[in-house]
Each structure stands twice: as C-alpha cells, then as structure tokens.
C-alpha positions in Angstrom: 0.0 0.0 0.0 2.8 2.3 0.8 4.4 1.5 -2.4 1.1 2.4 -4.3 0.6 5.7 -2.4 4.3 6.6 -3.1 5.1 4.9 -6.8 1.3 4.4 -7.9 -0.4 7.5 -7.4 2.0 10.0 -8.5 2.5 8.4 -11.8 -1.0 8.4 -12.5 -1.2 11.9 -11.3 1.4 12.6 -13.6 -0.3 10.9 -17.1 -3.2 13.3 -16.2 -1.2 16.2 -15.6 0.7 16.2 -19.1 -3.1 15.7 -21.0 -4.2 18.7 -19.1 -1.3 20.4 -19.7 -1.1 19.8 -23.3 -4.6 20.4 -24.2 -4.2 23.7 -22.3 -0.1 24.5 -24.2 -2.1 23.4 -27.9 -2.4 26.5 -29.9 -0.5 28.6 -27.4 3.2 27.2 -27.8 5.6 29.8 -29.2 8.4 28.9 -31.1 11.5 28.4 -28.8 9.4 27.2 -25.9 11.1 24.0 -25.1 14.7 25.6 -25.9 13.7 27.3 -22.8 12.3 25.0 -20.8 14.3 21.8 -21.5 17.3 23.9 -19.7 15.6 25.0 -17.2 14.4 21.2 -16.5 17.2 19.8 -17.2 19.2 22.0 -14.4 16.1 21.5 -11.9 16.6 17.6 -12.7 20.5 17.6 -12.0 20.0 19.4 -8.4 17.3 17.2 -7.8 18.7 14.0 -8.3 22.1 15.2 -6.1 19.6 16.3 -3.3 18.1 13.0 -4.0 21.1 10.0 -4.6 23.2 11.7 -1.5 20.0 11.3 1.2 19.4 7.4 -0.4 23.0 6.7 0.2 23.2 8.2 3.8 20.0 7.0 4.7 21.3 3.1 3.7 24.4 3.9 5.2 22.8 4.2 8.6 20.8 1.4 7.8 23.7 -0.7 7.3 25.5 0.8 10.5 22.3 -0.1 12.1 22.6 -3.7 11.3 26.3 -3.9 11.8 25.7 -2.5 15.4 23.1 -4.9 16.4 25.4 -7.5 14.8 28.6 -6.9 16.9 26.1 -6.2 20.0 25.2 -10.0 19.8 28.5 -11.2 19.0 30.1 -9.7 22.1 27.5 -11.0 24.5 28.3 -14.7 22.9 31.9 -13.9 23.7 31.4 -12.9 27.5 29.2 -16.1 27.8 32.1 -18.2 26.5 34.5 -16.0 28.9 32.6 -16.9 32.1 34.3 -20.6 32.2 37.4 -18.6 33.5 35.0 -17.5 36.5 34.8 -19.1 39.9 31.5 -21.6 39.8 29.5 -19.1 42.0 30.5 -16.2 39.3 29.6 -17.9 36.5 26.3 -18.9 37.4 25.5 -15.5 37.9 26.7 -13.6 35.3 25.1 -16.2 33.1 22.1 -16.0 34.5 22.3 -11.9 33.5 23.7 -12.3 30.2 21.0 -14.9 29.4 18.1 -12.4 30.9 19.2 -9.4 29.1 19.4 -11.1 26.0 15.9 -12.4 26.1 15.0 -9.3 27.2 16.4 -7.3 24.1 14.7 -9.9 21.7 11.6 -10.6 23.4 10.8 -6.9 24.5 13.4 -4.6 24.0 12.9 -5.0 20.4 8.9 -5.0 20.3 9.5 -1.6 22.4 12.5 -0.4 19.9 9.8 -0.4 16.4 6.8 1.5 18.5 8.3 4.6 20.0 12.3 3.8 20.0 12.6 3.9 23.4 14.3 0.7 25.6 13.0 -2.1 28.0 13.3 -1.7 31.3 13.7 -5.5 32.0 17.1 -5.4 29.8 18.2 -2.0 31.8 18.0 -3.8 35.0 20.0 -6.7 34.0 22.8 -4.0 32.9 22.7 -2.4 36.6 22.8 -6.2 38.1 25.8 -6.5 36.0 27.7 -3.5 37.1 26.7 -4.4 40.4 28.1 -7.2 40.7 31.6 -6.2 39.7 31.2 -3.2 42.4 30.5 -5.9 45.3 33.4 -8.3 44.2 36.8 -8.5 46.0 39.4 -6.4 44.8 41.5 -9.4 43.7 38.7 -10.9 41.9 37.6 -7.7 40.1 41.4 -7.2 39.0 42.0 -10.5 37.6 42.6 -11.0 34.0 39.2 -12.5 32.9 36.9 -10.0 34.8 39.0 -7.5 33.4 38.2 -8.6 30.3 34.6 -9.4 30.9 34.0 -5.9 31.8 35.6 -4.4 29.0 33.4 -6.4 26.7 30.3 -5.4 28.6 31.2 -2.2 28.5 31.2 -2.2 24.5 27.7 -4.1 25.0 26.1 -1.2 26.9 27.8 1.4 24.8 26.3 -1.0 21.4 22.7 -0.9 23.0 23.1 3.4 23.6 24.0 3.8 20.0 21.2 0.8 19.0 18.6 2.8 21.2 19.5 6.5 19.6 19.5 4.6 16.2 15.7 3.5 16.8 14.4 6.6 17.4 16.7 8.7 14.7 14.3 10.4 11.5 14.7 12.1 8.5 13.9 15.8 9.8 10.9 17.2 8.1 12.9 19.6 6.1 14.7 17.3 4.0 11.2 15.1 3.4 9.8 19.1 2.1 13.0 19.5 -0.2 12.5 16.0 -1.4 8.9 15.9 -2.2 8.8 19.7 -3.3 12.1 19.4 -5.4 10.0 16.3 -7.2 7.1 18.0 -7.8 8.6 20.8 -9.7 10.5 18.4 -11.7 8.0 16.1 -12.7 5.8 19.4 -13.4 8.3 21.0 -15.6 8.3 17.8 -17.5 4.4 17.8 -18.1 5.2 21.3 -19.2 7.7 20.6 -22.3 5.6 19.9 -25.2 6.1 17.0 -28.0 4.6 16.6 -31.1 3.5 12.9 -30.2 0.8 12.6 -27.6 1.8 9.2 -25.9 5.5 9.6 -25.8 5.2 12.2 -23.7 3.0 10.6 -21.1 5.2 7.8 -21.2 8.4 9.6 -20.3 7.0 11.2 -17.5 5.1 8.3 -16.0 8.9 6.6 -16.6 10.4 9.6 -14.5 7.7 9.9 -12.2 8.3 5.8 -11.3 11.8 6.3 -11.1 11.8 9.2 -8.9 8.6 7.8 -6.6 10.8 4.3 -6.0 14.0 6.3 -4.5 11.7 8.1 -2.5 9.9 4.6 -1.4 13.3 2.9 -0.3 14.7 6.3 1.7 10.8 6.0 3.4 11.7 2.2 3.9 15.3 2.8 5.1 15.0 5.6 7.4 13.7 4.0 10.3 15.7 0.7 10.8 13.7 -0.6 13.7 10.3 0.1 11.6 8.8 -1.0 8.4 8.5 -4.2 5.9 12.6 -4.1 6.3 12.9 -3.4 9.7 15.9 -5.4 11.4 15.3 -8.4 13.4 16.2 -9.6 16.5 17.6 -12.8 15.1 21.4 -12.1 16.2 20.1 -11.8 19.6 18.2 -15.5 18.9 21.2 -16.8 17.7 23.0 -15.6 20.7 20.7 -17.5 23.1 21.2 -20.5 20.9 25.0 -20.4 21.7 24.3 -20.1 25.3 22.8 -23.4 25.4 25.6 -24.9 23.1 27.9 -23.5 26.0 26.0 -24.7 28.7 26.4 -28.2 27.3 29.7 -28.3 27.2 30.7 -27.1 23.5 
C-alpha cells in the first residue's frame, strides 16, 4: 500500500497532468518554448537528483551501521558467555544467568519496544545495573583478575552497542529534507508535463517513466530511514542466535 501511495499515485497523477497540460499548451506554444524550458528542466533535474542519490546513500548507510551495530552487539555477549568458564562456579552462574536475561530481554521486549516509539526495556536496563553491580561488590583481587577484566571491557562495549542501538531506533529524516524532497520532485516532474512534443503518448510515457523512477528512490529512503520500523525493519535474530550459543555452551561445547 505504501508502495502504491508513493510509486502508484503519483505516476497516475502525472499521465493526467501532461493531457491537461497539453490540451491547455495546444495552440498557445511559441516557437522556442522548449529551448527554454528543457534547460531549465534539465538543471532542476540535475540538483534534484544530487539532493536525492546523497540522502538514499546516507539514509542506507545508517541502515547498514544499524545492522552492523546490532550484529557486533550479539557477538560480544556470545563472547562474555564463553568467557565466564574462566570464573569461579558461583560467578559464572551469575553472570550467566544476566547475560541470558538481558538477552531475552532485548529480543523478546526490547525489540517490540524499539519499532513502536524507540525507546528501551526496562527489564534489559536492569540486568545491565545487576551486571555492574556485581563487579562493584566483588573483591578487589577478583575484580582485578585477568578475565573480569576482560569481561568488563566487553560489557562495557555491550552497553555502549545498546546506547547507540537505542538512539539509532528513534533517529528520522527531519521534516525539512522530506519538504526538499517531495517539493524538489514535484517541480520536476511538473516542468516535465510542461515541455511539449509533437506525439501525444511519448510524452505521457516519459513522465510516467520519471515519475516511477523518482517515486521508487523516494519509497526505499521512506523504507530505510527508520531501521527498527517498516516491511525491512531489522530483526532480532542475532540476539536469537545468541541464546542459541548459550545453550551450546551450557552443554559443554
């Protein structure tokens, strides 16, 4: 539906606009009209499509930094799991028992939370405090050991992961670039009902064609721009996975 209302419409909108257009241009066309327009469009077209292409790249940049984030978030708490066999048995069993609880609790509700309003769970907050508490009530000898080091350097790229994860779900395209976009396309694809063509149908066609084009950039930087939200909105399978792991570990492998 959101394809329709953004690829669809328009380029009906447009076929209607060039017969209007031409039947209100027919006997008022001057010579040299179109070697003033078709410059004119021609510039407007050039701007537009820079304006255009660089907020499609940034916008699937983040979307890719997005993924990649959530990615190496997973990865690392798969890695601390793994690291906990160099605990004592009473540490291990607990930090496990966090690890496993805040990873349920990103994929089960963080995540749910994450594509409504972009906000975080409380649930997987709590099992970050537990964590740092924890390490704060632990022996000094304990705490400075090699592995807890380590442990707490890796949680502390967890916890700076799920910051930049949470700020990621709730980042938009401001609502200036959206009125450059969609204003900058309707004066192009208006210009272009505006040139005038001795064949009636060629001329629809090319701007139906351009109308397409420009409506399906526009539909995959609507798609991209909120990673958490939408038909391509990221999953929480890394996280799954994760928990899969866990239970590999817990057996023994």
């Amino acid at each position: 539906m959101l394809g329709l209302l953004i690829v669809g419409l328009p380029a009906l909108v447009t076929g209607l606009c060039v017969l209007l257009a031409r039947k209100f241009l027919q006997g008022r066309v001057r010579e040299g009209h179109n070697d003033v327009l078709v410059p004119l469009f021609l510039t407007a077209g050039t701007i537009y499509a820079v304006m255009l292409g660089f907020l499609v790249v940034v916008v699937w940049e983040a979307y890719g930094n997005a993924k990649d984030n959530v990615g190496a978030e997973a990865s690392t708490l798969t890695t601390m799991y793994r690291m906990t066999n160099g605990m004592e048995p009473g540490e291990l069993k607990v930090m496990r028992e966090h690890i496993r609880e805040y990873t349920e609790a990103v994929a089960e509700k963080e995540w749910a939370i994450q594509a409504k309003t972009g906000g975080a769970s409380p649930d997987a907050r709590r099992q970050v405090a537990a964590i740092y508490r924890e390490y704060a009530a632990m022996p000094r000898d304990v705490e400075s050991s090699a592995v807890n080091r380590e442990f707490l350097q890796q949680f502390s790229n967890v916890t700076a992961a799920r910051n930049k994860r949470t700020l990621q779900a709730g980042e938009e395209v401001p609502w200036v670039l959206w009125l450059g976009l969609v204003g900058g396309a309707t004066i192009v694809v208006a210009m272009s009902c505006m040139l005038y063509m001795d064949k009636l149908w060629p001329h629809v066609l090319g701007s139906i064609v351009l109308t397409v084009m420009i409506g399906m950039l526009l539909f995959v930087t609507v798609i991209l721009a909120k990673p958490f939200k939408g038909a391509l909105a990221l999953k929480p399978e890394p996280f799954e996975h994760s928990m899969s792991v866990y239970k590999a570990v817990d057996g023994g492998n």
